[in-house]
CHARMM-style PDB file with segment names, atoms N, HN, CA, C and O in Angstrom:
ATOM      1  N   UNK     1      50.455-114.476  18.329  1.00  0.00      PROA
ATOM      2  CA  UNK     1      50.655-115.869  18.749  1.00  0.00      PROA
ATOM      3  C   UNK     1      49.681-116.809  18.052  1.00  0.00      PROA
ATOM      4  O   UNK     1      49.551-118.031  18.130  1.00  0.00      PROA
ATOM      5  N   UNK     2      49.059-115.917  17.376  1.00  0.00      PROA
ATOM      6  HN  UNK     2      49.165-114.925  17.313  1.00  0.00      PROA
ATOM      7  CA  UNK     2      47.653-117.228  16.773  1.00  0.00      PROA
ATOM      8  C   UNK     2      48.115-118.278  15.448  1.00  0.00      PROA
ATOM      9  O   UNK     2      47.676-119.414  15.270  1.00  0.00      PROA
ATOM     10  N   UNK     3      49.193-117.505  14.528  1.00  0.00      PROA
ATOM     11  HN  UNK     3      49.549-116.582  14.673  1.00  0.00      PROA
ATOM     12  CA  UNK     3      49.984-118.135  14.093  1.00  0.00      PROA
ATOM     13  C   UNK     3      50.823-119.502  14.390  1.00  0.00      PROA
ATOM     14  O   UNK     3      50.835-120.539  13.728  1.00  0.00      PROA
ATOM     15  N   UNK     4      51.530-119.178  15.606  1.00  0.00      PROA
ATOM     16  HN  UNK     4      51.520-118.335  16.144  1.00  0.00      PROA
ATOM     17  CA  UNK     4      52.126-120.235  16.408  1.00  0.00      PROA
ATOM     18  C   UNK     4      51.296-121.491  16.621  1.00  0.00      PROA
ATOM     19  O   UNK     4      51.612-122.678  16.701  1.00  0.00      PROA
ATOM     20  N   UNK     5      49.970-120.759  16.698  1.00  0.00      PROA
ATOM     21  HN  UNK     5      49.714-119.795  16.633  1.00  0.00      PROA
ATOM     22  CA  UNK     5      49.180-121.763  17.067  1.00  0.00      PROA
ATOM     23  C   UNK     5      48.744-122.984  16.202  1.00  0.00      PROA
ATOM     24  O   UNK     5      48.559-124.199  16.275  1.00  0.00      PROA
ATOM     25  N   UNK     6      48.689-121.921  15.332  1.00  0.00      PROA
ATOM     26  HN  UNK     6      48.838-120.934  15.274  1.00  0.00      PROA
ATOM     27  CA  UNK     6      47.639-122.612  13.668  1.00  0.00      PROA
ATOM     28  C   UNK     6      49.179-123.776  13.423  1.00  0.00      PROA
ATOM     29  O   UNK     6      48.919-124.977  13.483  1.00  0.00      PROA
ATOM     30  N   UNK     7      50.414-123.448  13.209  1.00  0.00      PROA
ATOM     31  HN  UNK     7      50.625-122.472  13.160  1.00  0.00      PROA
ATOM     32  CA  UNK     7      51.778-124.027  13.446  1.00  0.00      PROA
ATOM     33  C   UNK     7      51.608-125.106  13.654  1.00  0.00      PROA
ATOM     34  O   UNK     7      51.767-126.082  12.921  1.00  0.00      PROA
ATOM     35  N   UNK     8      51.152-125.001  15.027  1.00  0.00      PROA
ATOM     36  HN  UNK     8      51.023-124.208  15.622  1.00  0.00      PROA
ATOM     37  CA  UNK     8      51.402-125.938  15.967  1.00  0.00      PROA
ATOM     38  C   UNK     8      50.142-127.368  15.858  1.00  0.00      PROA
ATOM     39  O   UNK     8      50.437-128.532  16.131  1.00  0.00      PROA
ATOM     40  N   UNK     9      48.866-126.941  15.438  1.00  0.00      PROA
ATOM     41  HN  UNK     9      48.626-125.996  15.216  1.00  0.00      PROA
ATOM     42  CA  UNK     9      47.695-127.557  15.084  1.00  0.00      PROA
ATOM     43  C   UNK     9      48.118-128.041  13.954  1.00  0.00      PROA
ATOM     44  O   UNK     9      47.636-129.168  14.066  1.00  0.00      PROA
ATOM     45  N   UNK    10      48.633-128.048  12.982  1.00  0.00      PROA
ATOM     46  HN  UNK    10      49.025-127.133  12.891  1.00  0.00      PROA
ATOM     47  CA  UNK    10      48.828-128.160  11.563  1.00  0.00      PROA
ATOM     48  C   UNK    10      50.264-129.558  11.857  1.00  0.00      PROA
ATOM     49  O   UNK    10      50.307-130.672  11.335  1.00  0.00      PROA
ATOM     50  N   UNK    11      51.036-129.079  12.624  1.00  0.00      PROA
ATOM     51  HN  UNK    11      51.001-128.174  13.048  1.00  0.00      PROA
ATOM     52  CA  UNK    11      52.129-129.819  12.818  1.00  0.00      PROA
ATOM     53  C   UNK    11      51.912-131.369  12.970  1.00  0.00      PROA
ATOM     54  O   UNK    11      52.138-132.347  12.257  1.00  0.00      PROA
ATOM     55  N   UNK    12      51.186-131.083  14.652  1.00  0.00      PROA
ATOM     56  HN  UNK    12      51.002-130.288  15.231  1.00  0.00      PROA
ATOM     57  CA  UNK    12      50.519-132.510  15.322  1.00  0.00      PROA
ATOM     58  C   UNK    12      49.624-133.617  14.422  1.00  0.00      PROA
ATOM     59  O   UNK    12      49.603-134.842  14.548  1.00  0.00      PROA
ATOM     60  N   UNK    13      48.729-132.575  13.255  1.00  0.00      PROA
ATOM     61  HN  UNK    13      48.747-131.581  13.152  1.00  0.00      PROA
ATOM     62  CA  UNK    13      47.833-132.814  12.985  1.00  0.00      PROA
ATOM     63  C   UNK    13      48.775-134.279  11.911  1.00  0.00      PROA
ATOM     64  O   UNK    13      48.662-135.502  11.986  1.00  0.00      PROA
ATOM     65  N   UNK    14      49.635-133.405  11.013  1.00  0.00      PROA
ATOM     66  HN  UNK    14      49.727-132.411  10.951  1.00  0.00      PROA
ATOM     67  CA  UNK    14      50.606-134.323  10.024  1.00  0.00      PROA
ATOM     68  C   UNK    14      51.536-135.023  10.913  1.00  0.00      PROA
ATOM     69  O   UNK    14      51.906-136.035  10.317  1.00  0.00      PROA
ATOM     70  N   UNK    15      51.997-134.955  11.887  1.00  0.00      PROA
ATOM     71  HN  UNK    15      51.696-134.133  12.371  1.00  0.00      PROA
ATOM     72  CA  UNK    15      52.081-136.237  12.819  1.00  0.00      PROA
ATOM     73  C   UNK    15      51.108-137.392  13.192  1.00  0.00      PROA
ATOM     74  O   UNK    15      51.539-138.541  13.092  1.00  0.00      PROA
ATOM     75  N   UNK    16      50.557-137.302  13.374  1.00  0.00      PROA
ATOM     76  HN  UNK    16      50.207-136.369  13.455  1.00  0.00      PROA
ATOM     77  CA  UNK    16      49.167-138.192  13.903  1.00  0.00      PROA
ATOM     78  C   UNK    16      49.151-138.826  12.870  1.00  0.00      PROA
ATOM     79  O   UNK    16      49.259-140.043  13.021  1.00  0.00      PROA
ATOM     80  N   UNK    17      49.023-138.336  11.520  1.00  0.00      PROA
ATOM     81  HN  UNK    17      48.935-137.347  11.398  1.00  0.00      PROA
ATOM     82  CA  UNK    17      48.756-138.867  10.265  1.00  0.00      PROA
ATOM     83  C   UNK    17      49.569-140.055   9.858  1.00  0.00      PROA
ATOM     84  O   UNK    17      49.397-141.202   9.445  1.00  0.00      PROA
ATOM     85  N   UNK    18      50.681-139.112  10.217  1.00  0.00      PROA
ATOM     86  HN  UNK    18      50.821-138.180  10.552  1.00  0.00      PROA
ATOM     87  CA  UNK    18      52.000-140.110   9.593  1.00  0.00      PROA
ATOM     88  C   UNK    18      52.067-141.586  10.406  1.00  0.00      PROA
ATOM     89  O   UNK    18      52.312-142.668   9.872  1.00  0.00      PROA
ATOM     90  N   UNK    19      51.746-141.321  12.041  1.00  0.00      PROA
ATOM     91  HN  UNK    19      51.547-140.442  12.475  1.00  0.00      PROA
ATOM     92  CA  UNK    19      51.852-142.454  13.220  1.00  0.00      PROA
ATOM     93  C   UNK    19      50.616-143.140  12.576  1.00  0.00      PROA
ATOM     94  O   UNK    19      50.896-144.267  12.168  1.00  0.00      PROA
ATOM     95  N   UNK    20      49.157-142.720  12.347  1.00  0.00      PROA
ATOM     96  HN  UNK    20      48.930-141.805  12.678  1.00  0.00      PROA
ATOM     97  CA  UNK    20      48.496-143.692  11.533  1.00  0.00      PROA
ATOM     98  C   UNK    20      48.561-144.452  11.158  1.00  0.00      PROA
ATOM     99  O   UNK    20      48.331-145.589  11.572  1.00  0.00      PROA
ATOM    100  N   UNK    21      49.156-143.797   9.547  1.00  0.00      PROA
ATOM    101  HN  UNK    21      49.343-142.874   9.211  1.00  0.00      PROA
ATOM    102  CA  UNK    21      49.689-144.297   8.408  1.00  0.00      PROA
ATOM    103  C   UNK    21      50.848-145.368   8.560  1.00  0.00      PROA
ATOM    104  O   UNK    21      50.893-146.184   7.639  1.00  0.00      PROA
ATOM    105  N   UNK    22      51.709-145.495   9.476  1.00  0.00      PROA
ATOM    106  HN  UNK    22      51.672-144.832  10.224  1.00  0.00      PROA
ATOM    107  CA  UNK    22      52.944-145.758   9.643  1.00  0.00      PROA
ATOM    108  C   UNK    22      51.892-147.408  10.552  1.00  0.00      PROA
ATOM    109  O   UNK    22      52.300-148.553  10.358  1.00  0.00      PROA
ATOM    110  N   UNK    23      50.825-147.172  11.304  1.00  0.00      PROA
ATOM    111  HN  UNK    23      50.494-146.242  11.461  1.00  0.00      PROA
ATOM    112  CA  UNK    23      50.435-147.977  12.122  1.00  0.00      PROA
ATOM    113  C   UNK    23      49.535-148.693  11.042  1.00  0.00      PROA
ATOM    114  O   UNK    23      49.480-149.818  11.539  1.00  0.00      PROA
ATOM    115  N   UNK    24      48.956-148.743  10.134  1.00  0.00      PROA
ATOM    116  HN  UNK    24      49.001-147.830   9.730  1.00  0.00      PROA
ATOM    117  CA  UNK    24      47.908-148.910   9.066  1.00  0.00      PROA
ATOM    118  C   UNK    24      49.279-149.841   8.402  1.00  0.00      PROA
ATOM    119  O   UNK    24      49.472-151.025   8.678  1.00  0.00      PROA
ATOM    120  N   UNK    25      49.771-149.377   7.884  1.00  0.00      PROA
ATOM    121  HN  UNK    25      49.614-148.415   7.660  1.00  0.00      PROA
ATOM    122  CA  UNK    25      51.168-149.909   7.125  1.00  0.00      PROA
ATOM    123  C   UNK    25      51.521-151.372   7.933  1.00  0.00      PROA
ATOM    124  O   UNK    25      51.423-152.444   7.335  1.00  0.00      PROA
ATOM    125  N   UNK    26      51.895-151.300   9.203  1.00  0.00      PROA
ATOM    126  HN  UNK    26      51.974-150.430   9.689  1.00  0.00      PROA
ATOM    127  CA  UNK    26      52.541-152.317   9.952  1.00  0.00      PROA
ATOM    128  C   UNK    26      51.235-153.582  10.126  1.00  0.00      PROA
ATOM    129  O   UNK    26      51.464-154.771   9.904  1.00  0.00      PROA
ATOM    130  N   UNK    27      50.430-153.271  10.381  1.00  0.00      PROA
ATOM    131  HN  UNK    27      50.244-152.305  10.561  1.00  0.00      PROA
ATOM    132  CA  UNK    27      48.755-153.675  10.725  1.00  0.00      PROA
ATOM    133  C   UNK    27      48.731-154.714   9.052  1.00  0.00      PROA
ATOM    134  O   UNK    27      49.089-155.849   8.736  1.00  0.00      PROA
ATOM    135  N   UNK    28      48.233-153.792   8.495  1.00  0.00      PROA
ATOM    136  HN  UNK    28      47.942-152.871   8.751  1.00  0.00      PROA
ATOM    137  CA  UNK    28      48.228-154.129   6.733  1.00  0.00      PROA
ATOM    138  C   UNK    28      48.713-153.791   6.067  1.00  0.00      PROA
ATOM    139  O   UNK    28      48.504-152.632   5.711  1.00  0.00      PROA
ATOM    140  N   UNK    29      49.783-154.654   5.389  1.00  0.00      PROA
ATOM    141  HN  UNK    29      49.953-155.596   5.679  1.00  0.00      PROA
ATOM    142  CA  UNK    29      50.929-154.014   4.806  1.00  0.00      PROA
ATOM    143  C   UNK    29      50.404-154.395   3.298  1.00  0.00      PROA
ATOM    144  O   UNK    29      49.828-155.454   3.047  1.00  0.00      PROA
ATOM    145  N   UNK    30      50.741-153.186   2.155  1.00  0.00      PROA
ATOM    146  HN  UNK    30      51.209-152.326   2.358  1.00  0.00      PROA
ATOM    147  CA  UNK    30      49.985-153.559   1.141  1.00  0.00      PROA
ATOM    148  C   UNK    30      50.754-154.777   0.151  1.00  0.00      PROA
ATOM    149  O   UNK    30      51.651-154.449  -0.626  1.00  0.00      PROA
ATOM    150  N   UNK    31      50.528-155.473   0.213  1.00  0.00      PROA
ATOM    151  HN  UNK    31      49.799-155.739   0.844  1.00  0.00      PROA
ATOM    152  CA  UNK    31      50.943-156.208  -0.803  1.00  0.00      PROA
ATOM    153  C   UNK    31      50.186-157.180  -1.444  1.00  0.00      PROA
ATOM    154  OT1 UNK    31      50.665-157.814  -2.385  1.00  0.00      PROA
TER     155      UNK     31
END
């Protein structure tokens, strides 16, 4: 199951990122 886990940590982790990124973007949009 430690697999699943690492999965699952790894998953959220590039979520979070993306909601960031996606929130960074809307905030300051580059132009």
């Amino acid at each position: 199951m430690k697999w699943f886990q690492s999965m699952l940590k790894s998953r959220v982790e590039s979520m979070i990122k993306n909601i960031l990124l996606l929130h960074v973007n809307t905030t300051y949009p580059f132009r």
